[in-house]
N, CA, C and O atoms as CSV, one atom per row, in Angstrom:
chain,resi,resn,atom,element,x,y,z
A,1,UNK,N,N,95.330,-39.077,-81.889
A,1,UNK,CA,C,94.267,-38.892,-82.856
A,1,UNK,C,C,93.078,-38.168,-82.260
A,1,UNK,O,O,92.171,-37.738,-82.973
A,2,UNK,N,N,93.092,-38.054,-81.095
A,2,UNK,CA,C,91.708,-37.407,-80.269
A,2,UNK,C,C,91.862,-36.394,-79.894
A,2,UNK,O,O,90.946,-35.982,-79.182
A,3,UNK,N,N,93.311,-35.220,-80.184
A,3,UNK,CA,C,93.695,-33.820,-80.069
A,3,UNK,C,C,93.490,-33.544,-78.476
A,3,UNK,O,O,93.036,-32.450,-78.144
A,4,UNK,N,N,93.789,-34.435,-77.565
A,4,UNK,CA,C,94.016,-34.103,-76.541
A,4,UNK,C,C,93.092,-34.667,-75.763
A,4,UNK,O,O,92.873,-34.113,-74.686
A,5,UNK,N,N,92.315,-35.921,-76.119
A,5,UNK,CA,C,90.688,-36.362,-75.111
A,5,UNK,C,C,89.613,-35.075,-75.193
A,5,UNK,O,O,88.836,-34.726,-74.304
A,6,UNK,N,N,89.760,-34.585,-76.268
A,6,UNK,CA,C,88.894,-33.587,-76.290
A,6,UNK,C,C,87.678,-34.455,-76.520
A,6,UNK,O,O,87.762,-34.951,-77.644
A,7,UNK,N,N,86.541,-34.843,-75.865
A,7,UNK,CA,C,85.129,-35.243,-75.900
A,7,UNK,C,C,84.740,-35.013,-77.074
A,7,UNK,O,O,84.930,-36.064,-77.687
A,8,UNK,N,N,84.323,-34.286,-77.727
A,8,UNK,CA,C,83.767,-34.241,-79.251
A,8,UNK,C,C,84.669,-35.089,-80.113
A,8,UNK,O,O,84.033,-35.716,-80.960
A,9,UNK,N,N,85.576,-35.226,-80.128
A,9,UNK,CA,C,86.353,-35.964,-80.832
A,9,UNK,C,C,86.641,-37.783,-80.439
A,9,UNK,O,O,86.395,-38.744,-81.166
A,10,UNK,N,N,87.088,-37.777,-79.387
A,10,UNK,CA,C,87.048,-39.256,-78.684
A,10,UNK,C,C,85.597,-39.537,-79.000
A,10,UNK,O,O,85.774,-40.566,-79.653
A,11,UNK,N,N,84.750,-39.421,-79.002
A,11,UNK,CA,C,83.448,-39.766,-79.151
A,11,UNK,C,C,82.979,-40.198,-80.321
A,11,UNK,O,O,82.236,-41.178,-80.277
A,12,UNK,N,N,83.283,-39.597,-81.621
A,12,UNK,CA,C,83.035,-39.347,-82.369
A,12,UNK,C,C,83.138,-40.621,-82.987
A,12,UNK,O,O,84.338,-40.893,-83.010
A,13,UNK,N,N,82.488,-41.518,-83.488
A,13,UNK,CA,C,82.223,-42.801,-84.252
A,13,UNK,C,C,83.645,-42.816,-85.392
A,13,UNK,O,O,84.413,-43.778,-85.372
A,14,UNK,N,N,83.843,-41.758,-86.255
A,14,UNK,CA,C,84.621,-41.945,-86.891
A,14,UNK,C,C,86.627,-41.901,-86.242
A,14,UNK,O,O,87.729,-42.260,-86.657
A,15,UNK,N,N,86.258,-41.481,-85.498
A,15,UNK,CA,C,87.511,-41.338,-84.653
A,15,UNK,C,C,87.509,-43.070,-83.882
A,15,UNK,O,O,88.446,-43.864,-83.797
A,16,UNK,N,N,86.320,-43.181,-83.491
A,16,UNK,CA,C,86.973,-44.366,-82.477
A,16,UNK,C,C,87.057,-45.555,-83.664
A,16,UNK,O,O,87.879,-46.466,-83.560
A,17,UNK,N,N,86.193,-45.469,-84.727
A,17,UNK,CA,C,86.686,-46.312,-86.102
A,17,UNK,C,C,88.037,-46.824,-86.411
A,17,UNK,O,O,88.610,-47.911,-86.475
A,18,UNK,N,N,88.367,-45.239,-86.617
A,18,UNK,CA,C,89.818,-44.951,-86.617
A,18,UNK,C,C,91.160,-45.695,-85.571
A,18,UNK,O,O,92.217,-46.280,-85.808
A,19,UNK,N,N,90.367,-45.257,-84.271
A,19,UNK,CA,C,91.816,-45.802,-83.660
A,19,UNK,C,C,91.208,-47.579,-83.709
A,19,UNK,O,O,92.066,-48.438,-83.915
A,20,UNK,N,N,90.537,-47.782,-83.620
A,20,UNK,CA,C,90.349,-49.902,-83.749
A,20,UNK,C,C,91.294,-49.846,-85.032
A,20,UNK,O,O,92.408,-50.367,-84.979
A,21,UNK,N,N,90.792,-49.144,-86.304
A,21,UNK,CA,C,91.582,-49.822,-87.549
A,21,UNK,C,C,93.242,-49.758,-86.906
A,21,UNK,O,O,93.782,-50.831,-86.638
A,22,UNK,N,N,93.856,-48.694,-86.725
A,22,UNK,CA,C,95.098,-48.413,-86.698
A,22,UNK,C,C,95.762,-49.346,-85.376
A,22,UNK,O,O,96.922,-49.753,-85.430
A,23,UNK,N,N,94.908,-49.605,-84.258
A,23,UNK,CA,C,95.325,-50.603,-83.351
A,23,UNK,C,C,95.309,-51.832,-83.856
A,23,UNK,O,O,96.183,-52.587,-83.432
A,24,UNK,N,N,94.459,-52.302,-84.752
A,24,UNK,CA,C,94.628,-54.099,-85.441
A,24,UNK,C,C,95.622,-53.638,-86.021
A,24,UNK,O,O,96.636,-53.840,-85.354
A,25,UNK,N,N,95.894,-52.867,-87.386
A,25,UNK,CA,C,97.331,-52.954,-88.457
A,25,UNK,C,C,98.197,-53.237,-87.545
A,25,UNK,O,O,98.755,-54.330,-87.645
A,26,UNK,N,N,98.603,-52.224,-86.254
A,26,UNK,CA,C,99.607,-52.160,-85.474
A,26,UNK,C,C,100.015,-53.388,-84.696
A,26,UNK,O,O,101.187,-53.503,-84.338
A,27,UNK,N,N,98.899,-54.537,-84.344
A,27,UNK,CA,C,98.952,-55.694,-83.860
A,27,UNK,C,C,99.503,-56.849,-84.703
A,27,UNK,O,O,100.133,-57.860,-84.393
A,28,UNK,N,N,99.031,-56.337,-85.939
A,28,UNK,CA,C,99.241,-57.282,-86.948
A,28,UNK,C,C,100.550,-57.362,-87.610
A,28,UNK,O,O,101.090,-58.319,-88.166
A,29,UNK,N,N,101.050,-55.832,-87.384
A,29,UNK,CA,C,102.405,-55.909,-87.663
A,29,UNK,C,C,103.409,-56.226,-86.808
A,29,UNK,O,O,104.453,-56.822,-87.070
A,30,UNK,N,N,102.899,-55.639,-85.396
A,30,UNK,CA,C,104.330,-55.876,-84.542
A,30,UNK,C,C,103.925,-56.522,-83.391
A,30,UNK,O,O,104.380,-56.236,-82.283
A,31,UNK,N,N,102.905,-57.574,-83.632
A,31,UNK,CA,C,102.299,-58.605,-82.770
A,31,UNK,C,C,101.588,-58.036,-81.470
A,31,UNK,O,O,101.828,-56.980,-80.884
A,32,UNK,N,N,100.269,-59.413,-81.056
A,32,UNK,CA,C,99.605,-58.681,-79.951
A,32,UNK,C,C,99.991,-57.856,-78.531
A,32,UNK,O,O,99.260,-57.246,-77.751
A,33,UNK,N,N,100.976,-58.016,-78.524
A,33,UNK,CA,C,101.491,-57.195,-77.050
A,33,UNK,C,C,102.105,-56.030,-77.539
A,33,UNK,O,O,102.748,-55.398,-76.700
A,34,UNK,N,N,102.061,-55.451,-79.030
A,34,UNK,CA,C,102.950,-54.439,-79.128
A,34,UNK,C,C,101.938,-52.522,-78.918
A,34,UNK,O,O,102.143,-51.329,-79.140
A,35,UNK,N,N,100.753,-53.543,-78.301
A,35,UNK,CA,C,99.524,-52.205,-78.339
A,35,UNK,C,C,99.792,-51.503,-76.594
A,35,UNK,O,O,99.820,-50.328,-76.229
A,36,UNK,N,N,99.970,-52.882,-75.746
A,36,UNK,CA,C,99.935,-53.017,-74.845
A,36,UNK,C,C,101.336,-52.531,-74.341
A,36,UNK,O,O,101.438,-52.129,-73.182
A,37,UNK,N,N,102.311,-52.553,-75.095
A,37,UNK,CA,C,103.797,-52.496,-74.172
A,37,UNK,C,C,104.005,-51.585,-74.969
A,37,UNK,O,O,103.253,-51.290,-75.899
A,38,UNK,N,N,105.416,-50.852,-74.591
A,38,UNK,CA,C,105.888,-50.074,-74.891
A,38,UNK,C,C,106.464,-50.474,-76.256
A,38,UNK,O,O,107.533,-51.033,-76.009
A,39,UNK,N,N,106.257,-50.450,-77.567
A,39,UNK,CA,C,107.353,-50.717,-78.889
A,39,UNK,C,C,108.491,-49.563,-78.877
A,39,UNK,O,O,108.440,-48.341,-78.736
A,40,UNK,N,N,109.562,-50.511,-79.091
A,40,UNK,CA,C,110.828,-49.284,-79.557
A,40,UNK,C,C,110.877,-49.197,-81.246
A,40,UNK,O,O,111.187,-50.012,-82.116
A,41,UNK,N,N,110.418,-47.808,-81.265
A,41,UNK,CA,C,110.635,-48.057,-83.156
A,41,UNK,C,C,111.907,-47.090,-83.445
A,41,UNK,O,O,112.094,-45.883,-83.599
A,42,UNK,N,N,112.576,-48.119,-83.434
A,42,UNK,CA,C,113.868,-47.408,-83.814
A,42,UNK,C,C,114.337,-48.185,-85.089
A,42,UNK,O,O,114.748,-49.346,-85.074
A,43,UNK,N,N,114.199,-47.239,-86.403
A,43,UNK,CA,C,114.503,-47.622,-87.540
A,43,UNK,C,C,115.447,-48.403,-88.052
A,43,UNK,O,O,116.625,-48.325,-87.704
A,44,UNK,N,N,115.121,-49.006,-88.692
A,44,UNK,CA,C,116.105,-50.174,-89.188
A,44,UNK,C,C,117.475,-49.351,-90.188
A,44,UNK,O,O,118.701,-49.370,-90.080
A,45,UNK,N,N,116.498,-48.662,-91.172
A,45,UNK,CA,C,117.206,-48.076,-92.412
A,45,UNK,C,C,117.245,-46.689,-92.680
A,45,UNK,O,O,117.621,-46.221,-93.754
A,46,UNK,N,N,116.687,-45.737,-91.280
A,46,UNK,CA,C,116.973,-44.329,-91.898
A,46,UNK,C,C,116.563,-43.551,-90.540
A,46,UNK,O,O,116.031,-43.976,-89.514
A,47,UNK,N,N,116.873,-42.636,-90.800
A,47,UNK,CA,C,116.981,-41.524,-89.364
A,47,UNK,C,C,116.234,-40.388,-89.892
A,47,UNK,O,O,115.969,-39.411,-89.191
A,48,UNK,N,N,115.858,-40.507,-91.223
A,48,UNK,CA,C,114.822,-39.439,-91.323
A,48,UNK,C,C,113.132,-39.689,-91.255
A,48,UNK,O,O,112.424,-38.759,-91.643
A,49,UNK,N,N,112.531,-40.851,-90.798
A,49,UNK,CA,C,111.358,-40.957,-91.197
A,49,UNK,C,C,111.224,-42.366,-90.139
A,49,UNK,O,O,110.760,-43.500,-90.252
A,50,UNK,N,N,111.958,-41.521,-88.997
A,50,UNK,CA,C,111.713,-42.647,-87.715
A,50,UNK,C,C,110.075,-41.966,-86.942
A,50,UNK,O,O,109.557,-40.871,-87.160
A,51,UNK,N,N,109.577,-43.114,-85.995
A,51,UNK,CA,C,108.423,-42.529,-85.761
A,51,UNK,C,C,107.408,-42.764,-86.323
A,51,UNK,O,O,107.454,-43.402,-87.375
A,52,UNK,N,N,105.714,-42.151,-85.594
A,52,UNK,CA,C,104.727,-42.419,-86.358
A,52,UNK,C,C,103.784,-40.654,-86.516
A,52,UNK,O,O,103.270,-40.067,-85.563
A,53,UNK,N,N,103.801,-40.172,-87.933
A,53,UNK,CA,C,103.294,-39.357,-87.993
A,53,UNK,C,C,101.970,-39.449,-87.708
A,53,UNK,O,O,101.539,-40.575,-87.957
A,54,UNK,N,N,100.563,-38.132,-86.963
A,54,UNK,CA,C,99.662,-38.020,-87.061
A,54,UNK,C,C,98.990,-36.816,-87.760
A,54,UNK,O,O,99.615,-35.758,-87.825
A,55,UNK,N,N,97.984,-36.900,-88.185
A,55,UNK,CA,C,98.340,-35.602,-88.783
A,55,UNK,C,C,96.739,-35.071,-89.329
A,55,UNK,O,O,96.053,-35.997,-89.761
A,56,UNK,N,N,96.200,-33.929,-89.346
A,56,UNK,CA,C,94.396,-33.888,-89.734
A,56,UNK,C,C,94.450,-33.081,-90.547
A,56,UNK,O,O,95.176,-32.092,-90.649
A,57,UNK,N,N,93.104,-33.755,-91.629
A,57,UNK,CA,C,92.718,-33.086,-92.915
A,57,UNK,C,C,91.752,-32.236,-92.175
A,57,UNK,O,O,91.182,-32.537,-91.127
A,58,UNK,N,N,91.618,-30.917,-92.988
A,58,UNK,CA,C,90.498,-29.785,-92.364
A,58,UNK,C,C,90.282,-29.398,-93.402
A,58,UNK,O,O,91.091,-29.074,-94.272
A,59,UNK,N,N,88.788,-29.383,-93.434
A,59,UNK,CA,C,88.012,-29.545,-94.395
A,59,UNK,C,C,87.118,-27.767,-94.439
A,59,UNK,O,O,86.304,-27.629,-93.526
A,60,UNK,N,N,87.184,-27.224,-94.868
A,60,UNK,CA,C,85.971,-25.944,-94.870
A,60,UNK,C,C,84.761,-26.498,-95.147
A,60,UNK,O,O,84.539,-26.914,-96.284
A,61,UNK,N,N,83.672,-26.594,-94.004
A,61,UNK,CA,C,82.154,-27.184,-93.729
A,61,UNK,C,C,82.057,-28.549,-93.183
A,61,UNK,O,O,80.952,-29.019,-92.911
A,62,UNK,N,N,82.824,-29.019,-93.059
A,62,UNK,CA,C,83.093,-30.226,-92.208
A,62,UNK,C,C,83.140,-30.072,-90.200
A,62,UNK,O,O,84.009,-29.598,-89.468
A,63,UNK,N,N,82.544,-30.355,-90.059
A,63,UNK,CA,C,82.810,-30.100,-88.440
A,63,UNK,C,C,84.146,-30.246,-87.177
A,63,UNK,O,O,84.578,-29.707,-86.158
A,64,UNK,N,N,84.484,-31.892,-88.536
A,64,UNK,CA,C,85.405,-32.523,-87.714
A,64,UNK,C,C,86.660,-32.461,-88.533
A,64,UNK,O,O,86.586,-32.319,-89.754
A,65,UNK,N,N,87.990,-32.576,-87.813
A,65,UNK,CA,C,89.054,-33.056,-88.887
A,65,UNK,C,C,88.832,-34.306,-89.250
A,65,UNK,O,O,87.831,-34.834,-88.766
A,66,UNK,N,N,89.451,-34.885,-89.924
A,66,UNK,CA,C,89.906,-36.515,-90.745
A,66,UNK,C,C,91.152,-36.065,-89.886
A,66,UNK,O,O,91.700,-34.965,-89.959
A,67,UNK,N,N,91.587,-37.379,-88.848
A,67,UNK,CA,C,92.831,-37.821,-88.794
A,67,UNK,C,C,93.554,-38.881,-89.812
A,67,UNK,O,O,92.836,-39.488,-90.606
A,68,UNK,N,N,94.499,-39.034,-89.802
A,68,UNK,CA,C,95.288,-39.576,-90.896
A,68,UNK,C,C,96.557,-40.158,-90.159
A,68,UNK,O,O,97.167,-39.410,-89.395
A,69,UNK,N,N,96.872,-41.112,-90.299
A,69,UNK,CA,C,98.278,-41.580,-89.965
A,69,UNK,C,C,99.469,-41.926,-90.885
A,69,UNK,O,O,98.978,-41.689,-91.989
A,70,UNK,N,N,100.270,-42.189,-91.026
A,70,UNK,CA,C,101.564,-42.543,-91.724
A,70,UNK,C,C,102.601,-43.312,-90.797
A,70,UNK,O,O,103.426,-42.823,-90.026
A,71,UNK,N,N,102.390,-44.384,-91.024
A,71,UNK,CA,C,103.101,-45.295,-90.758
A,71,UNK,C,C,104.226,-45.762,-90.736
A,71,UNK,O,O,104.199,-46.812,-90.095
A,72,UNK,N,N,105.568,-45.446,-91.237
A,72,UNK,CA,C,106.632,-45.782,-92.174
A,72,UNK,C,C,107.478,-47.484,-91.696
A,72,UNK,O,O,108.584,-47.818,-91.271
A,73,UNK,N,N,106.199,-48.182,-92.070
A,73,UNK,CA,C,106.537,-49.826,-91.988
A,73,UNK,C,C,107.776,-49.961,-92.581
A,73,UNK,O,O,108.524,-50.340,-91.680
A,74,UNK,N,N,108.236,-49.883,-93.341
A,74,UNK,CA,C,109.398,-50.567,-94.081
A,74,UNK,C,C,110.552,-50.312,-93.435
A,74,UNK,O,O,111.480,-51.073,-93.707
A,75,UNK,N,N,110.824,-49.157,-92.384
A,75,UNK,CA,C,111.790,-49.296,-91.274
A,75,UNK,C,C,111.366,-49.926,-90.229
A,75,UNK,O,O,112.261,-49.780,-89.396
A,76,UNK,N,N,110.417,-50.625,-89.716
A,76,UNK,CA,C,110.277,-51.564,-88.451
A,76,UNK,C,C,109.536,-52.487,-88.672
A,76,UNK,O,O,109.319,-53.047,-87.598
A,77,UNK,N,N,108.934,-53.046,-89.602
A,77,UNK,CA,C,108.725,-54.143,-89.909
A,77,UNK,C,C,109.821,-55.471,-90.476
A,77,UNK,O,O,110.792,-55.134,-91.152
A,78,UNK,N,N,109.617,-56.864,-90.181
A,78,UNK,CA,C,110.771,-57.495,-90.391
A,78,UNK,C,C,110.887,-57.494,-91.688
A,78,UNK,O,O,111.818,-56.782,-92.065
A,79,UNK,N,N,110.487,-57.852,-92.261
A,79,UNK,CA,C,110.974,-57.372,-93.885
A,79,UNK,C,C,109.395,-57.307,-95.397
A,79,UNK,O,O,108.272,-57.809,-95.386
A,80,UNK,N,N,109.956,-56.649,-96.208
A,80,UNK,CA,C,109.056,-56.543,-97.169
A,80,UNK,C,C,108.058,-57.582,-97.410
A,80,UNK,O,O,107.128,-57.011,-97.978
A,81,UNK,N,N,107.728,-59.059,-97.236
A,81,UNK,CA,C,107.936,-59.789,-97.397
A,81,UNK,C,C,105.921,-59.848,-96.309
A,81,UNK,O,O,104.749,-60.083,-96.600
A,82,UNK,N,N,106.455,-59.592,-95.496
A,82,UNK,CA,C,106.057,-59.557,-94.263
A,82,UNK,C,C,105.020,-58.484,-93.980
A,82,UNK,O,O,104.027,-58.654,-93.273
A,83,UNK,N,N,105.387,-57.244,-94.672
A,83,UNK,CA,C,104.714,-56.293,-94.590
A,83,UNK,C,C,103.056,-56.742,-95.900
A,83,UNK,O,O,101.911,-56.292,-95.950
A,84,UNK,N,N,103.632,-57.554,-96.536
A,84,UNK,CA,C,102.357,-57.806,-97.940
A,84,UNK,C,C,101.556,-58.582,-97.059
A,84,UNK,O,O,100.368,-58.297,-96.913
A,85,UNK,N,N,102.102,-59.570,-96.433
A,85,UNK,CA,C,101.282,-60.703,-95.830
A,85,UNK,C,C,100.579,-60.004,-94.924
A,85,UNK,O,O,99.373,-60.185,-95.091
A,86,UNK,N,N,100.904,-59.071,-93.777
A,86,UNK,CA,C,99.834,-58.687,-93.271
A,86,UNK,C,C,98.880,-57.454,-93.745
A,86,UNK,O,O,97.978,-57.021,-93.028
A,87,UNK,N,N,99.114,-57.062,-94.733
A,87,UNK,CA,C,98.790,-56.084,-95.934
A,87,UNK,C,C,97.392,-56.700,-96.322
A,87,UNK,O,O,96.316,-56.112,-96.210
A,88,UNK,N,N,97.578,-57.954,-96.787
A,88,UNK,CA,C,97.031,-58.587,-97.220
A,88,UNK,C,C,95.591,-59.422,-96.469
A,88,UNK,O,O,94.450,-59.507,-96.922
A,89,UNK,N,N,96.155,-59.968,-95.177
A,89,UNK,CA,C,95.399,-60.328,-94.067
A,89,UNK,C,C,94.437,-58.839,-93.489
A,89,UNK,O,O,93.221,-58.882,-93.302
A,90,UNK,N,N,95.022,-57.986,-93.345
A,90,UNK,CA,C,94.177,-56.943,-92.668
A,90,UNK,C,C,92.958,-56.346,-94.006
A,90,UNK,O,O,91.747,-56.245,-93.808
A,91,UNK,N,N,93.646,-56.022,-95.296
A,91,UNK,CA,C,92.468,-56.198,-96.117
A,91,UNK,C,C,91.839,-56.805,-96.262
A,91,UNK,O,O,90.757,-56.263,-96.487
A,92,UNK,N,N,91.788,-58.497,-96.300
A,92,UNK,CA,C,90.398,-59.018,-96.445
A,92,UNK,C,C,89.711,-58.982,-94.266
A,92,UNK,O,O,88.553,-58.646,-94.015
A,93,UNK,N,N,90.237,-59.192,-93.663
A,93,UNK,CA,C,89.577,-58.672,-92.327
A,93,UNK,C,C,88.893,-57.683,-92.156
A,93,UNK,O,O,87.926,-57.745,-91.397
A,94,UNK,N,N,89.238,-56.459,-92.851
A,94,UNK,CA,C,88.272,-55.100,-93.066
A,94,UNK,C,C,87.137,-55.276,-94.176
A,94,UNK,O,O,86.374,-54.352,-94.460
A,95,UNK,N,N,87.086,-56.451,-94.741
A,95,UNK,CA,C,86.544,-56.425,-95.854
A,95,UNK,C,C,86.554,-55.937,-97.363
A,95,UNK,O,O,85.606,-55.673,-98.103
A,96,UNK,N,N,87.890,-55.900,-97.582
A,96,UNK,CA,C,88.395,-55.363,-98.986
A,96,UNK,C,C,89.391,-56.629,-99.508
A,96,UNK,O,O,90.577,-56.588,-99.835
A,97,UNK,N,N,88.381,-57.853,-99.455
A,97,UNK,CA,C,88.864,-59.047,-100.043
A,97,UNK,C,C,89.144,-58.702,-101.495
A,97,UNK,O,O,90.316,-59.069,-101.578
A,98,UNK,N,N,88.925,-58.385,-102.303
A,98,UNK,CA,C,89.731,-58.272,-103.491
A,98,UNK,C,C,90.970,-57.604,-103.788
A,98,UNK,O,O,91.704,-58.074,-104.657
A,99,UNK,N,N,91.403,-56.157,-102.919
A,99,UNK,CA,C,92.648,-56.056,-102.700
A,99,UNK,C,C,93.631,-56.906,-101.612
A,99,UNK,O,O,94.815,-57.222,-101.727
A,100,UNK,N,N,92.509,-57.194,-100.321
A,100,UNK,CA,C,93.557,-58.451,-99.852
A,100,UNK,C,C,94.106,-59.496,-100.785
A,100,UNK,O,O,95.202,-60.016,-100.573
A,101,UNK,N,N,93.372,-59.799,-101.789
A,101,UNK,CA,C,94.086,-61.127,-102.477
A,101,UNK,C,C,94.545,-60.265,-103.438
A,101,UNK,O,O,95.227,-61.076,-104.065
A,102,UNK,N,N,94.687,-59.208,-104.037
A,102,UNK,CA,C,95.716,-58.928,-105.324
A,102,UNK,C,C,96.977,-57.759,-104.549
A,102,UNK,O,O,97.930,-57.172,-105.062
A,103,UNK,N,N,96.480,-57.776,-103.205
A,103,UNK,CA,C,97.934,-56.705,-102.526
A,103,UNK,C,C,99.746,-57.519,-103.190
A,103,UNK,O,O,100.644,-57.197,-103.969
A,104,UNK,N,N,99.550,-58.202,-102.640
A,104,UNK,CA,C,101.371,-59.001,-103.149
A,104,UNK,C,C,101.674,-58.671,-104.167
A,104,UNK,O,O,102.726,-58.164,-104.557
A,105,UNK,N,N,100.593,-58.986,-104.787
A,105,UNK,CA,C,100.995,-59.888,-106.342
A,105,UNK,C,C,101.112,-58.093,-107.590
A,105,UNK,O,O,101.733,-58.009,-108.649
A,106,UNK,N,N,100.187,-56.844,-106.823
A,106,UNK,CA,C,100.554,-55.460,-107.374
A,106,UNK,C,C,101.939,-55.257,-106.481
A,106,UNK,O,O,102.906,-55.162,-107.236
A,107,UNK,N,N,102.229,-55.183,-105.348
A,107,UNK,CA,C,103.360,-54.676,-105.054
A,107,UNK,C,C,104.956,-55.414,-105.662
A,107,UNK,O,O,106.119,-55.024,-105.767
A,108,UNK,N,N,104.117,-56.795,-105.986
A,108,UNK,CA,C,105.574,-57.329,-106.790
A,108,UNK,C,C,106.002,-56.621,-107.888
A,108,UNK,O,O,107.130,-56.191,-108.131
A,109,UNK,N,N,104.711,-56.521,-108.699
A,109,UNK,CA,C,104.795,-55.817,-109.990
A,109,UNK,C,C,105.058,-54.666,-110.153
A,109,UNK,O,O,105.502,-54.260,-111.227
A,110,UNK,N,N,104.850,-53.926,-109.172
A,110,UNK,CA,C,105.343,-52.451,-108.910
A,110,UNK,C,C,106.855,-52.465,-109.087
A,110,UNK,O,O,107.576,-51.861,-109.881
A,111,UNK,N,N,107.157,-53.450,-107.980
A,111,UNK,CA,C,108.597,-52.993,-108.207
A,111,UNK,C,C,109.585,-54.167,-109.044
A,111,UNK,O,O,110.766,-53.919,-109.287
C-alpha cells in the first residue's frame, strides 16, 4: 500500500489509517498471529481469485492515490458464517455500530 516505502506515502496519515484498518480485519479474520507469520492463502474454492489484490484510485487534483484493497474472504475464511461475525465485530470497533448490528441480518436477506 506504500508503493515501495516511498516517504510521502508511508507517512501520510491516510495511508497509515489504512494499513491499521486492513491489519485489524486481517487479525480478526485469520487470528492474532496471522499479521505476524507467514498466512498460506491458498483458496478453498477457486483458482481464480486466490490472493490479495492492491490496487490505487488516481484522482486528477488529488495529490495522493486512495489505496484500496480486495480481499476475497469467502475463499479463506472458515465459513460464511464467520465472515458476518467478524464483519460485524470490526464495524461496531471502527465505529459504524449500526451496520455492525444490521451486517448478518442484510447479508442473510441478500441471499
Amino acid at each position: 500500500m506504500t508503493l515501495g516505502n516511498e516517504r510521502a506515502f508511508v507517512n501520510h496519515l491516510g495511508i497509515q489509517h489504512a494499513i491499521a484498518n486492513v491489519t485489524h480485519l486481517w487479525r480478526l479474520l485469520f487470528g492474532q498471529d496471522a499479521v505476524d507469520n507467514d498466512v498460506s492463502l491458498t483458496s478453498k474454492n477457486s483458482i481464480y481469485t486466490t490472493g490479495v489484490v492492491i490496487y490505487y484510485d488516481l484522482t486528477p487534483g488529488r495529490a495522493m492515490p486512495l489505496p484500496k484493497v480486495y480481499i476475497p474472504v469467502r475463499h479463506y475464511a472458515e465459513s460464511d458464517e464467520h465472515i458476518c461475525q467478524v464483519m460485524s465485530q470490526y464495524y461496531h470497533e471502527i465505529g459504524f455500530v449500526k451496520s455492525g448490528s444490521t451486517y448478518q441480518q442484510m447479508v442473510e436477506e441478500a441471499l
